[in-house]
Backbone as JSON Lines, residues from 0, in Angstrom:
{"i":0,"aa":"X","n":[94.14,108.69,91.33],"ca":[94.71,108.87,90.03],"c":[93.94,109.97,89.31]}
{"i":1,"aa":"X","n":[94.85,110.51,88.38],"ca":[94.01,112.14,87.87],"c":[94.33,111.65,86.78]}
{"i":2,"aa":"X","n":[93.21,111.66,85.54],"ca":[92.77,111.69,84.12],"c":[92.51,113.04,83.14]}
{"i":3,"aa":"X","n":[93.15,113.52,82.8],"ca":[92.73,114.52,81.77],"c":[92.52,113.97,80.62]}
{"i":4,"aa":"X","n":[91.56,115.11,79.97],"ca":[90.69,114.94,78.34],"c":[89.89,116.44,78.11]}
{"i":5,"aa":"X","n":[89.27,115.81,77.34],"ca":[88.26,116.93,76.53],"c":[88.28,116.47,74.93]}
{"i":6,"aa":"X","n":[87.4,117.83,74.44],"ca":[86.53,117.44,73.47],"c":[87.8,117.48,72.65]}
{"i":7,"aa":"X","n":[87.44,117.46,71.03],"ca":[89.23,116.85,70.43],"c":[89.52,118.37,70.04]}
{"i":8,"aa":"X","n":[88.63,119.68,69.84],"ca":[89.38,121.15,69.54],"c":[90.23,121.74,70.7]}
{"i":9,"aa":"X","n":[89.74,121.05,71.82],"ca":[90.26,122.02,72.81],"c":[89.2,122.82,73.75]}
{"i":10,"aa":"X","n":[87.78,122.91,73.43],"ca":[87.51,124.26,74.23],"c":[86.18,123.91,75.25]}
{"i":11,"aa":"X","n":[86.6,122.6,75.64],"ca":[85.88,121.92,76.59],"c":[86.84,120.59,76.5]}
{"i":12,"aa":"X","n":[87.34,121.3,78.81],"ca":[88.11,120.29,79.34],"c":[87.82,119.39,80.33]}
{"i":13,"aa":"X","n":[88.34,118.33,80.62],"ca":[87.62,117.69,82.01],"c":[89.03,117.07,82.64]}
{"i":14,"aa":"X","n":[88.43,116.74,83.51],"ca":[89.41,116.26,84.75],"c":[88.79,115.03,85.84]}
{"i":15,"aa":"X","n":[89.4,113.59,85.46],"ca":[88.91,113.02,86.76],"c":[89.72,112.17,87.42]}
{"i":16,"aa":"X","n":[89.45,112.9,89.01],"ca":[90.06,111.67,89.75],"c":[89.12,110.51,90.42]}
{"i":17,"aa":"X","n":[90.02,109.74,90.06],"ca":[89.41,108.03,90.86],"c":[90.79,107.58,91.49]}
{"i":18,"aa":"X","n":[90.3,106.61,92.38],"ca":[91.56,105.99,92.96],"c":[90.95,104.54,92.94]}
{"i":19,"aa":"X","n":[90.16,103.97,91.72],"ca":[90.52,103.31,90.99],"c":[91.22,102.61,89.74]}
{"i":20,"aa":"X","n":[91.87,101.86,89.94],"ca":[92.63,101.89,88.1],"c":[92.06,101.56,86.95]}
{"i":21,"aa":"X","n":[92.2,101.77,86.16],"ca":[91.34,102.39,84.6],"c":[91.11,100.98,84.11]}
{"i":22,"aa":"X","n":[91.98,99.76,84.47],"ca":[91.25,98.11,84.3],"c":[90.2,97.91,85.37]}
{"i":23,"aa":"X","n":[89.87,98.38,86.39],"ca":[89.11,98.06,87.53],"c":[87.73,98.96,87.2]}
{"i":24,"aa":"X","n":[87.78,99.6,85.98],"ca":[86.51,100.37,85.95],"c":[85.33,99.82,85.15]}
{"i":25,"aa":"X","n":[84.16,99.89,85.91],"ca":[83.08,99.29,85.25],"c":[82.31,100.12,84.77]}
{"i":26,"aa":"X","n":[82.33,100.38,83.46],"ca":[81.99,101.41,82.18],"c":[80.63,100.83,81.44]}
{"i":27,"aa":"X","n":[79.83,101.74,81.43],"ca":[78.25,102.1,80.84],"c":[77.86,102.08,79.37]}
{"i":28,"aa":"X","n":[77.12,101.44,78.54],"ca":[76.65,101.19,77.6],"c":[75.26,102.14,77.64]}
{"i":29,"aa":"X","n":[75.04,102.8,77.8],"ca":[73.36,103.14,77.7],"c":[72.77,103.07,76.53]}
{"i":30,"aa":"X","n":[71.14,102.4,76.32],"ca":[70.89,102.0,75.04],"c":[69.87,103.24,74.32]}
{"i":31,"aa":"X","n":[70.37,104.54,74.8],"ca":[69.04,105.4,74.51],"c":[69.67,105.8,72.95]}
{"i":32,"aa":"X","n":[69.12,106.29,72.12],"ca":[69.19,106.39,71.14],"c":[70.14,107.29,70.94]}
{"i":33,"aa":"X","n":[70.82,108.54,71.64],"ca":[71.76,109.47,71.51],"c":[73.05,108.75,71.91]}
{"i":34,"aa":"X","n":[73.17,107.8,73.08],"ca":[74.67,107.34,73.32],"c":[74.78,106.13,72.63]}
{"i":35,"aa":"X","n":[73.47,105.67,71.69],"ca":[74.03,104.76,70.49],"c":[74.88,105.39,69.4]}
{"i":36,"aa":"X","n":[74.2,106.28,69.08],"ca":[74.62,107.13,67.69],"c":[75.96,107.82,68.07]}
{"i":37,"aa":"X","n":[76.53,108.07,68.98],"ca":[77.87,108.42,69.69],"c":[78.82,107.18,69.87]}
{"i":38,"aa":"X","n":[78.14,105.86,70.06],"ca":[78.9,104.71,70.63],"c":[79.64,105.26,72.0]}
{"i":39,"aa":"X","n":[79.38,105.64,72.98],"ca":[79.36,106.4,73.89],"c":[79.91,104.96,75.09]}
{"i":40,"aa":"X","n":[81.09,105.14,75.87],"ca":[81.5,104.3,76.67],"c":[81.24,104.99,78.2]}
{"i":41,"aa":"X","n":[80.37,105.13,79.2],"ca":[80.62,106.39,80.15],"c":[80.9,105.78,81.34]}
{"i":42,"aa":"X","n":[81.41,106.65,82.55],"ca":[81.76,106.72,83.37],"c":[81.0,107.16,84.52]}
{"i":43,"aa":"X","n":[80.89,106.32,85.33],"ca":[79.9,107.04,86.84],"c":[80.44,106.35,88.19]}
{"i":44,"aa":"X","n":[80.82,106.66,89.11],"ca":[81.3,106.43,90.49],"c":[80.76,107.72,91.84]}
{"i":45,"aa":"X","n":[79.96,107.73,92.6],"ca":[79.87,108.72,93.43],"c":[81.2,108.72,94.09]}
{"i":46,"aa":"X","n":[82.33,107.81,94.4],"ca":[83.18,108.1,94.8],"c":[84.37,109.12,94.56]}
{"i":47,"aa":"X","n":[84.17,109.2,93.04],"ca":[85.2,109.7,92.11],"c":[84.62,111.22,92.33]}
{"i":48,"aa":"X","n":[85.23,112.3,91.58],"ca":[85.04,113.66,91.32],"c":[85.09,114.38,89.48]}
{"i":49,"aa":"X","n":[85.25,114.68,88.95],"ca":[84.83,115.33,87.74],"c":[85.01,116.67,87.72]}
{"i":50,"aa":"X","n":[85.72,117.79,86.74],"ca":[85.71,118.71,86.79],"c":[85.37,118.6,85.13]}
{"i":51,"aa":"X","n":[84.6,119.49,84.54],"ca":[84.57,119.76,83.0],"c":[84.55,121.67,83.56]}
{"i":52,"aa":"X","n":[85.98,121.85,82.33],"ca":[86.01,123.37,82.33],"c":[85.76,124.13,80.95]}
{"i":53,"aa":"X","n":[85.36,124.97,81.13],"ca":[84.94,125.35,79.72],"c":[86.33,126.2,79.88]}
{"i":54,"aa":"X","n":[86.95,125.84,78.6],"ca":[88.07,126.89,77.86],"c":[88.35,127.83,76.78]}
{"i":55,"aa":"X","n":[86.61,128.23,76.24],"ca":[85.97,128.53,75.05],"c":[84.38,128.56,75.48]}
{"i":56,"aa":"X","n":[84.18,129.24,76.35],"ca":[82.54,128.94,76.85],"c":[81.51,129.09,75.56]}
{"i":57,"aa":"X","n":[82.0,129.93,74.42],"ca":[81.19,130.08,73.13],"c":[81.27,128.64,72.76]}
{"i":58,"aa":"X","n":[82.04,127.83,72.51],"ca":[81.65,126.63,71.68],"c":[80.83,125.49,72.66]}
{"i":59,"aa":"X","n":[80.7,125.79,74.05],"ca":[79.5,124.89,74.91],"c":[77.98,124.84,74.25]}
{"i":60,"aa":"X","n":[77.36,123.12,73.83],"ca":[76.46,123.46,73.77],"c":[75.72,122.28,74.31]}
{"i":61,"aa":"X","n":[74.17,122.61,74.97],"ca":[73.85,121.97,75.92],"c":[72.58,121.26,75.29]}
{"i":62,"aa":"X","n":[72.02,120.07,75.07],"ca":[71.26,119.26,74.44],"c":[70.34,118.37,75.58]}
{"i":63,"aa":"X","n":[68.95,118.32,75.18],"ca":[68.75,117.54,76.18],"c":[66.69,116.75,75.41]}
{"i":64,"aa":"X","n":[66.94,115.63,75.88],"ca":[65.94,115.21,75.19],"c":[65.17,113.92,76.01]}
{"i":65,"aa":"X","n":[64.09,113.64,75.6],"ca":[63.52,112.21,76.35],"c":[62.86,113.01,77.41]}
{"i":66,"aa":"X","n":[62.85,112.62,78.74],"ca":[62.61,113.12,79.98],"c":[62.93,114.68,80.29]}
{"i":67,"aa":"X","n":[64.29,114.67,80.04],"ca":[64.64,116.91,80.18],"c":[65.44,116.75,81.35]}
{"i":68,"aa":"X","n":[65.64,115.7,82.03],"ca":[66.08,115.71,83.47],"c":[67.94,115.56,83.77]}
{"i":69,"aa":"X","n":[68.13,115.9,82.35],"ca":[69.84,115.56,82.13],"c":[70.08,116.49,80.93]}
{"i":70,"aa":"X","n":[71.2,117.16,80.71],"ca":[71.68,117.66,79.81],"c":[72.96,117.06,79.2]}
{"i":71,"aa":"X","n":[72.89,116.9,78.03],"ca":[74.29,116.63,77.21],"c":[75.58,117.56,77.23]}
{"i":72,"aa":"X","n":[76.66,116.95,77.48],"ca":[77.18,118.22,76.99],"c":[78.13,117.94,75.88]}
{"i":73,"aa":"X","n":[77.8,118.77,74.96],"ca":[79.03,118.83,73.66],"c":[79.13,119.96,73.49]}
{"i":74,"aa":"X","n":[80.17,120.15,72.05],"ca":[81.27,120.8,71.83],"c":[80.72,121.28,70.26]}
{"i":75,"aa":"X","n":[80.43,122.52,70.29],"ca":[79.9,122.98,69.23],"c":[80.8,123.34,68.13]}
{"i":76,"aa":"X","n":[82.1,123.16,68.36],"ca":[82.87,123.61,67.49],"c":[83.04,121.85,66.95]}
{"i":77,"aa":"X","n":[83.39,121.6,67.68],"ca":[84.29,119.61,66.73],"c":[82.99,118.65,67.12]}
{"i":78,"aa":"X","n":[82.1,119.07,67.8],"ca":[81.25,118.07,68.12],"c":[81.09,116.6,69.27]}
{"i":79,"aa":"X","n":[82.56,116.82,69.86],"ca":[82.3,115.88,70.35],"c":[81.5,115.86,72.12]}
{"i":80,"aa":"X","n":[80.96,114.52,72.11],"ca":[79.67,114.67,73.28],"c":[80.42,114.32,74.37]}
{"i":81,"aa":"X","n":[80.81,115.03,75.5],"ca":[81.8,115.32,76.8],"c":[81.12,114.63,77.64]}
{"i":82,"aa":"X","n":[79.71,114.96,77.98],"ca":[79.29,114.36,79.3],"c":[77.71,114.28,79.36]}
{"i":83,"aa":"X","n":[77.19,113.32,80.08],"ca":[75.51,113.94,80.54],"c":[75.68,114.84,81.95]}
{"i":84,"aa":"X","n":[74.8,115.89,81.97],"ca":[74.63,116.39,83.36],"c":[73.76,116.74,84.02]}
{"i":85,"aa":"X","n":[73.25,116.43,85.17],"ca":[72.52,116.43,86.34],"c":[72.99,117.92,87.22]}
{"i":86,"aa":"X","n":[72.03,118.87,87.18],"ca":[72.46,119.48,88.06],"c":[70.97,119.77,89.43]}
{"i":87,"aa":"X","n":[71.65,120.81,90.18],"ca":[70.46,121.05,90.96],"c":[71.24,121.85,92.16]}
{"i":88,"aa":"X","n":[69.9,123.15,91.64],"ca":[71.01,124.44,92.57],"c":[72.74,124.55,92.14]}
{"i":89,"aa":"X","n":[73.06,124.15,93.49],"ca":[74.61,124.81,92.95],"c":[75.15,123.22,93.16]}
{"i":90,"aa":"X","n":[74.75,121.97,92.94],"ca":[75.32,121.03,92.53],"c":[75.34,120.2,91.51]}
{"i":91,"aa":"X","n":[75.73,119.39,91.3],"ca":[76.18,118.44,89.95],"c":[76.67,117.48,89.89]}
{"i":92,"aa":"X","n":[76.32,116.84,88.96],"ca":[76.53,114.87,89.12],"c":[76.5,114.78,87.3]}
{"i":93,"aa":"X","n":[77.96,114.07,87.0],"ca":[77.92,114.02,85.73],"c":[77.85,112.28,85.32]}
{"i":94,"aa":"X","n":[77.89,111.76,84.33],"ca":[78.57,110.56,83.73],"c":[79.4,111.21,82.63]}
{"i":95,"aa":"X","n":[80.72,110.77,82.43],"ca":[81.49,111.04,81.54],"c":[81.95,110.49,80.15]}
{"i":96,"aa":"X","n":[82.02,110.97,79.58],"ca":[82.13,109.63,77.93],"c":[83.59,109.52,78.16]}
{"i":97,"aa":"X","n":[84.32,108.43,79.01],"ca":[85.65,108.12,79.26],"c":[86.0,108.32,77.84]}
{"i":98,"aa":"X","n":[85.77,107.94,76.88],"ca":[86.81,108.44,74.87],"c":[86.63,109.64,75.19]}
{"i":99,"aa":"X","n":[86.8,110.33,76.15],"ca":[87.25,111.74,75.85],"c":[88.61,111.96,76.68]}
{"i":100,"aa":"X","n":[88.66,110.92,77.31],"ca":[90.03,111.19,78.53],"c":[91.18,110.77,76.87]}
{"i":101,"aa":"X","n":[92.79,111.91,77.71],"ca":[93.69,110.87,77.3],"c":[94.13,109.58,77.11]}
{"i":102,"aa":"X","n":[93.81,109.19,78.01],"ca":[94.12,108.03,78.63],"c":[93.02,106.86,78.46]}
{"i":103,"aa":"X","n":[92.38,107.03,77.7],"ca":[91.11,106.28,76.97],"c":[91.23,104.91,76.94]}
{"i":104,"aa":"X","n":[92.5,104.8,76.19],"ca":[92.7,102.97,75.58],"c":[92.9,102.48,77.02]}
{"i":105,"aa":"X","n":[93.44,103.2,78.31],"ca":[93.46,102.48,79.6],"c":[92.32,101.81,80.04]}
{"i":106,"aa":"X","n":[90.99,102.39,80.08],"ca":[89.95,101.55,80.08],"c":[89.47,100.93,79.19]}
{"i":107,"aa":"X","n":[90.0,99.91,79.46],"ca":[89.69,98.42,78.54],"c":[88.27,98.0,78.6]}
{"i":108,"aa":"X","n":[87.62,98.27,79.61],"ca":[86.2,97.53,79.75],"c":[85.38,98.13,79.03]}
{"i":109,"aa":"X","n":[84.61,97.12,78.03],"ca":[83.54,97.73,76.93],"c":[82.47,98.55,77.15]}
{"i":110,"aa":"X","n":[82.28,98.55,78.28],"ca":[80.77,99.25,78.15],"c":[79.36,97.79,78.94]}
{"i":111,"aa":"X","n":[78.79,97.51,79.72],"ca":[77.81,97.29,79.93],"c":[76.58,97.83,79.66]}
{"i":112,"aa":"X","n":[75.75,97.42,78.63],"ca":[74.49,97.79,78.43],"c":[73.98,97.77,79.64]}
{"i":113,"aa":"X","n":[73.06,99.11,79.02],"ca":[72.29,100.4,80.47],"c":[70.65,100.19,79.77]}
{"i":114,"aa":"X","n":[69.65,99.83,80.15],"ca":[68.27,100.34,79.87],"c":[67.85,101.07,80.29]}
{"i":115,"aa":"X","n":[67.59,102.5,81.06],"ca":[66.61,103.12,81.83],"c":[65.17,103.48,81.5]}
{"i":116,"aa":"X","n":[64.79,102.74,80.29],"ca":[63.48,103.29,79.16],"c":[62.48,103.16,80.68]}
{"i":117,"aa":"X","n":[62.1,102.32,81.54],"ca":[61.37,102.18,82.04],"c":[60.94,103.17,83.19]}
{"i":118,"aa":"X","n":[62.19,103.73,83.4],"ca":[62.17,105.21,84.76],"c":[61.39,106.2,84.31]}
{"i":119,"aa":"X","n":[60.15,106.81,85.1],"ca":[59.63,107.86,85.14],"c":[60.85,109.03,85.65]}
{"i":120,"aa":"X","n":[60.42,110.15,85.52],"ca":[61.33,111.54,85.71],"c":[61.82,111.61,87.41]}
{"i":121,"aa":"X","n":[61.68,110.75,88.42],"ca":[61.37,110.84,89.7],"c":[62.72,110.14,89.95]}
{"i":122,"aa":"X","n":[62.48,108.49,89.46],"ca":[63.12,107.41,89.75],"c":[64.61,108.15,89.08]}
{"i":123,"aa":"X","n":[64.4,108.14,87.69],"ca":[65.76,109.17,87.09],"c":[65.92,109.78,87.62]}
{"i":124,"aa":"X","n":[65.86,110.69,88.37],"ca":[67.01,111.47,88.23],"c":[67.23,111.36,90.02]}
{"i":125,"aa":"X","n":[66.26,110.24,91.09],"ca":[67.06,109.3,92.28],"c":[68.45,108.5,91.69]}
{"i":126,"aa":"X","n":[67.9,108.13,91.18],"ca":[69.19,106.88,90.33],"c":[70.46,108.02,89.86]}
{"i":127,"aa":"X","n":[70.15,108.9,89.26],"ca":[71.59,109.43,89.11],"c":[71.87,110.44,90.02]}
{"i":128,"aa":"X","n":[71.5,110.77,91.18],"ca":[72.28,111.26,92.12],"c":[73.09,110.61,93.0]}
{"i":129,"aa":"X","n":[72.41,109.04,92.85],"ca":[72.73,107.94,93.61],"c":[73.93,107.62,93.21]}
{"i":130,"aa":"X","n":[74.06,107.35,91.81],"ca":[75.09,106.97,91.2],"c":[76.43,107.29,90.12]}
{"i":131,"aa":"X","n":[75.62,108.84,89.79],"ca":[76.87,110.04,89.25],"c":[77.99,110.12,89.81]}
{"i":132,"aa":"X","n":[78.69,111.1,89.1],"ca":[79.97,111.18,89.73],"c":[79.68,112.72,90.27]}
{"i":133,"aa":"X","n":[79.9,113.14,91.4],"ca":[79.73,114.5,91.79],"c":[80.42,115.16,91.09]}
{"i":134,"aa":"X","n":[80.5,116.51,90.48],"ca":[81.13,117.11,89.13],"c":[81.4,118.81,89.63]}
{"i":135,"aa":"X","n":[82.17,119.58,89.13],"ca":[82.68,120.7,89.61],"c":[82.45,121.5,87.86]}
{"i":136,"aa":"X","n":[82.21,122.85,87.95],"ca":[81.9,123.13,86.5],"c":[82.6,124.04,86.72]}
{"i":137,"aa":"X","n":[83.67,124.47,86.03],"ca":[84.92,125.58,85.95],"c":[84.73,126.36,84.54]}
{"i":138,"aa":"X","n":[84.4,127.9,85.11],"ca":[84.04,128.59,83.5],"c":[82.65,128.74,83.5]}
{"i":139,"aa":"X","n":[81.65,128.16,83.83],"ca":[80.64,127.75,83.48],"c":[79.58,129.06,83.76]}
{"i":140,"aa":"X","n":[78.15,129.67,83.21],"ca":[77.53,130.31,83.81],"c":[76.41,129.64,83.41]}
{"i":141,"aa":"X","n":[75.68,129.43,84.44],"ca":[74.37,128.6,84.23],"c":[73.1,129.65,84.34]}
């Protein structure tokens, strides 16, 4: 199944397929202080795929705090926060803030609170290669 979204101006898009259905998805609470203040519902499956395209590469802006080992991504024009991202070399592993898909109210499942306070920079960023969604960056110059 293919999901489109993005941020609410337009100039950051994403794309994901799962060939799970949007009741069958088990959706992320993380309790760090940035995806509180967002109320942030996210998305992670290594099975699944992810494309975020920039359609406005000027309004990309990239945030990153705590550890350094993930970048935010939002939308400098409307603000809204698209994704965390993991990269390395020429790959990438995102979690997605599913309230950015169309198709949003389809995933019904609230969110499971996430702690990672306890991961050193090592264990992080094992854990999210382990468990990201592999991600494709269209537009993008890093």
């Amino acid at each position: 199944m293919r999901y489109a979204g993005g941020c609410h101006c337009g100039a950051i898009a994403v794309t994901l397929d799962t060939d799970r259905a949007p009741e069958a998805q088990i959706l992320g609470r993380c309790q760090c202080s940035f995806c509180r203040k967002h109320n942030a519902r996210t998305f992670s499956d290594p099975g699944a795929r992810v494309s975020i395209a920039l359609n406005d590469p000027a309004e990309l802006q990239l945030y990153a705090f705590g550890l350094r080992t993930a970048r935010q991504v939002l939308c400098r024009r409307c603000g809204v926060y698209v994704a965390m991202l993991l990269s390395e070399g020429a790959r990438h592993w995102s979690v997605l803030n599913i309230d950015t898909l169309d198709d949003r109210a389809a995933f019904v499942h609230p969110g499971d609170p996430r702690d990672y306070d306890a991961e050193d920079a090592a264990a992080r960023i094992a854990r999210r290669k382990a468990r990201w969604t592999p991600t494709v960056l269209d537009g993008w110059s890093l």
